[in-house]
C-alpha positions as CSV (number, residue, x, y, z in Angstrom):
1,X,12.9,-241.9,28.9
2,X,9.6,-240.3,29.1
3,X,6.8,-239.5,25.9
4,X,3.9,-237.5,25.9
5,X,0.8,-238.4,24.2
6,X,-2.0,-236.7,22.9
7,X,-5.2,-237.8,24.7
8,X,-8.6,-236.5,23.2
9,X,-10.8,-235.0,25.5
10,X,-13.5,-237.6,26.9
11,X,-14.7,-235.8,30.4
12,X,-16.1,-239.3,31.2
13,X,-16.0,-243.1,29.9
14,X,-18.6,-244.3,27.3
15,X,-18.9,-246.4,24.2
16,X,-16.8,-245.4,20.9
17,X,-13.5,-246.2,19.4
18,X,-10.6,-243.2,19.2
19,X,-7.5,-243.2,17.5
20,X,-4.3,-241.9,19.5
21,X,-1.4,-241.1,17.6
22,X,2.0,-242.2,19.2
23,X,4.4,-241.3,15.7
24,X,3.8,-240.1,12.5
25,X,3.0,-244.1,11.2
26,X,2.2,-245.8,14.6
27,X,-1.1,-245.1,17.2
28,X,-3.1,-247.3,19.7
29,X,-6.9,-247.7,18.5
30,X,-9.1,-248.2,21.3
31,X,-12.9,-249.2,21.5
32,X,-14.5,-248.8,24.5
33,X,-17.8,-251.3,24.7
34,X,-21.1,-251.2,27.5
35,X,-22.0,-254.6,29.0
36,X,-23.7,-253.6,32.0
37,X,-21.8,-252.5,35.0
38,X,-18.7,-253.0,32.8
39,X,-17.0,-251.4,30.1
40,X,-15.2,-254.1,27.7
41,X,-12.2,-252.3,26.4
42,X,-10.2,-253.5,23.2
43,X,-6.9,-252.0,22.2
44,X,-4.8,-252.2,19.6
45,X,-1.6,-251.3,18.4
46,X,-1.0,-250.6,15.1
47,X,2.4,-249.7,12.9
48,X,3.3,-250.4,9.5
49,X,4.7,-253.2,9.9
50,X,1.7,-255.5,10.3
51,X,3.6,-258.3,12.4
52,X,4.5,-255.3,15.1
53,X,0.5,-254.8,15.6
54,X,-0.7,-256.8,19.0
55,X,-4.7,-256.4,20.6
56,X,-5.3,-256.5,24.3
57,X,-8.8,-256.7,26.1
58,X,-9.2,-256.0,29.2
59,X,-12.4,-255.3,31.3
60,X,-13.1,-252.3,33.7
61,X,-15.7,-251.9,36.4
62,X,-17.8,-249.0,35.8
63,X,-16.8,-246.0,38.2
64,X,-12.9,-248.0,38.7
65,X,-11.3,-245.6,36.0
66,X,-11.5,-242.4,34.0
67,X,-11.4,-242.4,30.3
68,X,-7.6,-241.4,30.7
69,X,-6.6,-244.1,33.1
70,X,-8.3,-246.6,30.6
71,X,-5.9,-245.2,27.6
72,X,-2.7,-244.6,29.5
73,X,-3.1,-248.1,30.7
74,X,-3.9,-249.9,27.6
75,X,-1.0,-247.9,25.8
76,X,1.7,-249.2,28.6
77,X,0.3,-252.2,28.6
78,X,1.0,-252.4,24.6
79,X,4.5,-251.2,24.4
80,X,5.1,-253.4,27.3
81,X,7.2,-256.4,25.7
């Protein structure tokens, strides 16, 4: 089974925090932090059913990844179980 997601368009990694939508009720929030030659990223999935929701952090060298790779990894890392 395959799903396509929505990714907004971020032609290069900085700071901020964006929402993707995965349904209608459930999306991935990811915030994207500076620390010097890193980027600290925290995601989170979130549903309606607050016991579903889980938060990963992981960290990135800067140059490593795109913006893309840094969502599409943190989302299969979350629906991982």
């Amino acid at each position: 089974m395959s799903a396509h997601v929505d990714l907004p368009f971020v032609p290069f990694v900085k700071e901020g925090t964006w929402n993707i939508s995965l349904t209608y009720r459930h999306f991935v929030q990811i915030y994207i932090r500076d620390i010097g030659m890193n980027w600290i990223v925290e995601a989170t999935y979130v549903s309606p059913c607050m016991d579903d929701n889980k938060t990963i952090k992981k960290t990135y060298r800067y140059g490593s990844v795109s913006f893309e790779d840094i969502c599409l990894d943190s989302i299969k890392t979350l629906l991982e179980d």
